[in-house]
C-alpha positions in Angstrom: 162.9 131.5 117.7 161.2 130.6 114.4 159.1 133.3 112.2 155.7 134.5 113.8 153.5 134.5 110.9 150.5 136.0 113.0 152.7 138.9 113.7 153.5 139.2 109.7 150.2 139.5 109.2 149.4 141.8 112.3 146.3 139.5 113.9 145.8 137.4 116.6 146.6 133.7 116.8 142.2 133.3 117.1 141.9 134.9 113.8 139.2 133.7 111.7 139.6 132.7 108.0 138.2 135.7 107.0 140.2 137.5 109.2 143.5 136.1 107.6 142.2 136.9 103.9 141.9 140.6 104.9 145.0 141.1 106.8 146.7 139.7 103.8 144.7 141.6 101.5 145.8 144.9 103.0 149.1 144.2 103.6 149.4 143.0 100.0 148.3 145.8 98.6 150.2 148.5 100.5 153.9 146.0 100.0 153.2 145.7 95.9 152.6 149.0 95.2 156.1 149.9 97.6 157.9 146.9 95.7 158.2 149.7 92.5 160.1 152.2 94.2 161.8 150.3 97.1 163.3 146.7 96.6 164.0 145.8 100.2 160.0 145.4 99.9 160.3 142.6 98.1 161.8 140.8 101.1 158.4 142.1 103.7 156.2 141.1 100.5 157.5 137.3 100.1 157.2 136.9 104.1 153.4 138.1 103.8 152.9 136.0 101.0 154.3 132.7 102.6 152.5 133.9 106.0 149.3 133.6 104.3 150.0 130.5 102.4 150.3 128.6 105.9 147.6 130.6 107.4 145.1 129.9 104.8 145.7 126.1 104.8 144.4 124.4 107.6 146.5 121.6 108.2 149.5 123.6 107.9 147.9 125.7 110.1 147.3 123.3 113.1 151.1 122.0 112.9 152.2 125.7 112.9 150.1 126.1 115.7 151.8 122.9 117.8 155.1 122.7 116.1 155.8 126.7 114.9 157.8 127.2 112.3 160.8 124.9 112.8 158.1 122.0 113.3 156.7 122.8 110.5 159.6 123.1 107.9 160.8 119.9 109.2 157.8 117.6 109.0 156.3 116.2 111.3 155.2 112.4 112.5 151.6 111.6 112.3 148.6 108.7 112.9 148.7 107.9 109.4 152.3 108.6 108.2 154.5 112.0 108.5 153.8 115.5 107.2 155.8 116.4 104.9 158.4 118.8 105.6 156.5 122.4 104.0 158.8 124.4 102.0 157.8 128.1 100.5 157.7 128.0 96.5 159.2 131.5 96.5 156.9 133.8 94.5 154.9 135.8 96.2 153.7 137.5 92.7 152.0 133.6 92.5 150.5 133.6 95.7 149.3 137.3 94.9 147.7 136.2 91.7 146.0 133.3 93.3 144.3 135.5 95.9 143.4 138.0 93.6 142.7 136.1 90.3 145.1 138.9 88.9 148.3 140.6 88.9 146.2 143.5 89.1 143.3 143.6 91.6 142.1 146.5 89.8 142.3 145.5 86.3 138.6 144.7 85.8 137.8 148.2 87.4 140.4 149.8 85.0 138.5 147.3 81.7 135.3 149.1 82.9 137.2 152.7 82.7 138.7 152.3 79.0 135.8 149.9 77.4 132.4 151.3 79.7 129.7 148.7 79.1 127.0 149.6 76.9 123.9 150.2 78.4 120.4 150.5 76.9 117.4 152.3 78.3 113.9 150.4 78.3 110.5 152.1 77.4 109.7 153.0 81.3 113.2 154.8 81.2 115.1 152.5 83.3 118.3 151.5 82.2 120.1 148.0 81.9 124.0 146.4 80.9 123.5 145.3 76.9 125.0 141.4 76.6 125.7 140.4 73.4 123.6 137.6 72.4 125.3 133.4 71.6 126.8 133.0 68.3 124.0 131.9 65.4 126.3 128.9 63.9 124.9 127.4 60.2 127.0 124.8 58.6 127.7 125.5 55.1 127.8 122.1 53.1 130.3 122.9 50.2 130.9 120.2 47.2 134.5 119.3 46.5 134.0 121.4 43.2 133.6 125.0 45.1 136.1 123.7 47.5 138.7 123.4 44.6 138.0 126.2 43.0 136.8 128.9 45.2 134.4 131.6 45.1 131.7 133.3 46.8 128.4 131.6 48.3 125.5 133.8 48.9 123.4 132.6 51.7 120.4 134.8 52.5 119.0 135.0 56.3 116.5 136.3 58.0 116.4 138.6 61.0 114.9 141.3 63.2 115.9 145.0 62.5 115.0 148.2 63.8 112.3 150.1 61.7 112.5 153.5 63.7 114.6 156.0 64.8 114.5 155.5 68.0 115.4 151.8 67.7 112.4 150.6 69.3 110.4 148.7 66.3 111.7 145.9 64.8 110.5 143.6 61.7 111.5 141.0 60.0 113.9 141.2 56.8 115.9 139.2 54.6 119.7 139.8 54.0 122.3 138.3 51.5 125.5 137.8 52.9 128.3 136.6 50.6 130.4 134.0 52.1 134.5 133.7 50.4 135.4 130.6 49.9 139.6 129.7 49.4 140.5 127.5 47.5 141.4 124.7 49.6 139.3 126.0 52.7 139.1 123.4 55.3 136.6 121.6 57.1 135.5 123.0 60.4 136.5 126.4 59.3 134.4 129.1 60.7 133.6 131.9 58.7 132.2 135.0 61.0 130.2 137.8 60.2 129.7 140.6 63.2 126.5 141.6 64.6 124.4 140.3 62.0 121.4 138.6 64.2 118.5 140.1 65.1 118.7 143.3 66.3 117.3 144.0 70.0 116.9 147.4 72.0 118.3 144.8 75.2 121.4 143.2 73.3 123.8 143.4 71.2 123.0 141.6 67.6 125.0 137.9 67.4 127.6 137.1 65.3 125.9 135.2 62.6 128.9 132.3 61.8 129.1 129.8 59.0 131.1 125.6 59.3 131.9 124.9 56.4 131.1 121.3 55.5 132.0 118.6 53.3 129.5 117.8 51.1 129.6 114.0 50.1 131.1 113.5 46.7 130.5 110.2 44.3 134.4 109.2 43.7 136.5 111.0 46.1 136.9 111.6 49.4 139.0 114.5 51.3 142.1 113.5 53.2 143.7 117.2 54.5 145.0 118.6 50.9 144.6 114.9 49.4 142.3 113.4 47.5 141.5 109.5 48.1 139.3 107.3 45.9 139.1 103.4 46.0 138.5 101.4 42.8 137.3 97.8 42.5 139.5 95.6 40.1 139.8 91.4 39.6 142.1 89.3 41.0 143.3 89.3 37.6 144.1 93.0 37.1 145.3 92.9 40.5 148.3 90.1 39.5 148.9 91.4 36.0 148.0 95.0 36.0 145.4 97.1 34.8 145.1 101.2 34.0 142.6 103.4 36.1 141.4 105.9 34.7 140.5 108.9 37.1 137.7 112.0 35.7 139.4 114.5 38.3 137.6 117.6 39.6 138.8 119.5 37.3 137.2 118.2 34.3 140.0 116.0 33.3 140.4 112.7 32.3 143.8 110.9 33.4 145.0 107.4 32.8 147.1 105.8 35.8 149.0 102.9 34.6 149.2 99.9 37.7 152.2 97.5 37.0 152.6 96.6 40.4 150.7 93.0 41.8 147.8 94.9 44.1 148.5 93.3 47.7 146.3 94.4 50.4 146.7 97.5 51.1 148.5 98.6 48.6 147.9 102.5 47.4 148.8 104.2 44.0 149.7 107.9 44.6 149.4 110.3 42.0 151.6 113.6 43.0 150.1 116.9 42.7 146.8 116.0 41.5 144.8 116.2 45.3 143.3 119.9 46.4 144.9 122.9 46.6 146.7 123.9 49.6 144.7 126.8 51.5 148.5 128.3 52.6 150.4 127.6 49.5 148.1 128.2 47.0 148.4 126.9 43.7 150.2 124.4 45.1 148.2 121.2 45.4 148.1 117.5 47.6 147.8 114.2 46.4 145.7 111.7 44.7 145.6 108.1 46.4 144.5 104.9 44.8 143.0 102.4 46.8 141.8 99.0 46.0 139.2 96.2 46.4 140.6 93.1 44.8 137.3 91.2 43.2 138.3 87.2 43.8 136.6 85.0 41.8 133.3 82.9 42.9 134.8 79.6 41.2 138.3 78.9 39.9 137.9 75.6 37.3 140.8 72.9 38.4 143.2 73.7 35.5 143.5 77.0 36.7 144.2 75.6 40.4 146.6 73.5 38.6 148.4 76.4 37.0 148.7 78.2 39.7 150.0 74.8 41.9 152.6 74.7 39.5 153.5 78.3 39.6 153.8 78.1 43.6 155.6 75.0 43.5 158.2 76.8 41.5 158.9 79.4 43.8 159.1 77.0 46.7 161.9 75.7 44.4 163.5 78.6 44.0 163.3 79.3 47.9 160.1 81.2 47.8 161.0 84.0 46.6 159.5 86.7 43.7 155.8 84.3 43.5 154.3 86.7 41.7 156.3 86.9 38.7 156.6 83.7 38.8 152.5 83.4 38.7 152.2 86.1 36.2 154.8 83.8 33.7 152.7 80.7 34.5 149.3 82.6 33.3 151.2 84.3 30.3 151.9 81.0 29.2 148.7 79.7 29.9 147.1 82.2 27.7 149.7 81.6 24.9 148.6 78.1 24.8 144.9 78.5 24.8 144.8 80.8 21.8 142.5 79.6 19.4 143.8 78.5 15.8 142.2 81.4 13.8 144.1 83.9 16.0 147.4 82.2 16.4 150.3 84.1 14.3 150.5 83.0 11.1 153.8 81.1 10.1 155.5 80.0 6.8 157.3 76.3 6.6 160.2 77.0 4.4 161.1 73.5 2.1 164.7 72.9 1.5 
């Protein structure tokens, strides 16, 4: 004969669903608190926990009901397919936690022993639970200059306070609050500052929270602790090579030689020149070049017929390296088209 999970829960097989939750609610109880000083309760307190978790569910239920328990850890043939043979998970602590939201059911009646809520009393003397009011959120817009270099940012706000002793006035007054900013802070970052919203007889003051911001800046823009910027050069730099020069945050002027051919997208990085690094400060990210290549609106035919050439060559040479052999073509080209009053000077030596 299989289990009896009616008589586990001491109730009769017409028990309601509310009936079931309390039988396993008393029985639960009384087993969890035995389970600390006798372990053979853990055996009676995994049955009551697997007797409610057929109980509870109706369709295991019904085929409990037809089948028992045999039937039901089995499976079952039905209209639509088979009921799958029902197996217990094993921990009754989970099914316990289920019904009570809790390993504790008395855990939010022990919160209100050790942290009481505070209560406020109103002008007719009647007294009501204090909620703390939502979060006042501001963004702070910071430039990529205070970012870099840190600091404090006063920001001045404005908000109720109590006038009076006995906290019933209130009036409006203004308040700086100074805001530290890390070199290297991140964006999103929220910068809290307790109870600082207006103050209420009913509530608790809101926490009054700064996010900070990227403010736009003119070259750069902020990649996590790098720095990118994107700089327009001609199709001519972009073959030959040009030098950027870069007027970094820090008042500083750097030159960054390009000697590669600029293909798309290609990116210069420049170590150790990017942001600081909020967590391993003074360390800092990266600077990364980017490029638009500027063609030309009109190329005249000789040009098309140097650069013909130039291909042609590396098609010879089984296509490899074209852009050194370009580059040569163009030298050359330039070579040739110098004008007489700036060639170099030679002497013609008689013999």
């Amino acid at each position: 004969m299989g289990i009896d999970y009616y008589g586990i829960l001491q109730i009769p097989r017409n028990s309601a669903d509310l009936d079931i939750k309390k039988a396993y609610r008393n029985l639960a109880l009384e087993f969890k608190k035995e389970l600390l000083d006798n372990p053979e309760a853990n055996q009676i307190f995994s049955l009551i926990g697997e007797a409610y978790d057929v109980l509870s569910h109706p369709l295991r239920r019904a085929i409990f009901d037809q089948y028992g328990e045999e039937g039901l850890k089995k499976g079952v043939p039905m209209v639509d397919g088979c009921f799958p043979a029902y197996h217990y998970h094993g921990d009754p602590l989970a099914t316990y936690k289920d019904f009570f939201g809790t390993t504790s059911p008395y855990a939010d009646l022990l919160d209100v022993l050790s942290n009481p809520p505070l209560l406020c009393e109103l002008a007719d003397g009647t007294k009501c639970l204090r909620k703390k009011q939502e979060p006042i959120k501001h963004p702070l817009h910071l430039t990529l200059h205070e970012v870099y270099f840190g600091g404090v940012k006063k920001m001045k706000i404005h908000r109720l306070v109590f006038t009076n002793d006995e906290r019933t006035v209130t009036e409006v007054k203004e308040k700086i609050l100074n805001v530290p900013i890390k070199p290297g802070i991140k964006a999103k970052t929220e910068i809290v500052f307790p109870d600082e919203g207006d103050q209420n007889p009913a509530t608790i003051p809101a926490d009054v929270v700064f996010i900070i911001e990227d403010r736009p800046h003119e070259t750069f823009v902020r990649d996590g602790d790098n720095l990118v910027m994107t700089v327009s050069v001609s199709l001519e730099d972009a073959l030959l090579g040009t030098t950027v020069t870069v007027k970094t945050i820090d008042h500083r002027v750097i030159r960054v030689p390009i000697t590669d051919v600029i293909s798309p997208g290609y990116e210069k990085i420049v170590e150790n020149e990017g942001m600081p690094k909020l967590e391993d400060y003074p360390e800092k990210g990266n600077l990364i070049i980017r490029f638009n290549v500027a063609f030309p609106t009109y190329l005249p035919k000789t040009c098309k017929e140097i650069f013909r050439k130039g291909f042609h060559l590396c098609k010879l040479e089984g296509g490899g390296i074209q852009h050194e052999v370009i580059n040569k073509m163009v030298l050359a080209d330039k070579i040739l088209r110098v004008v007489p009053d700036e060639q170099i000077p030679f002497v013609i030596r008689h013999y």
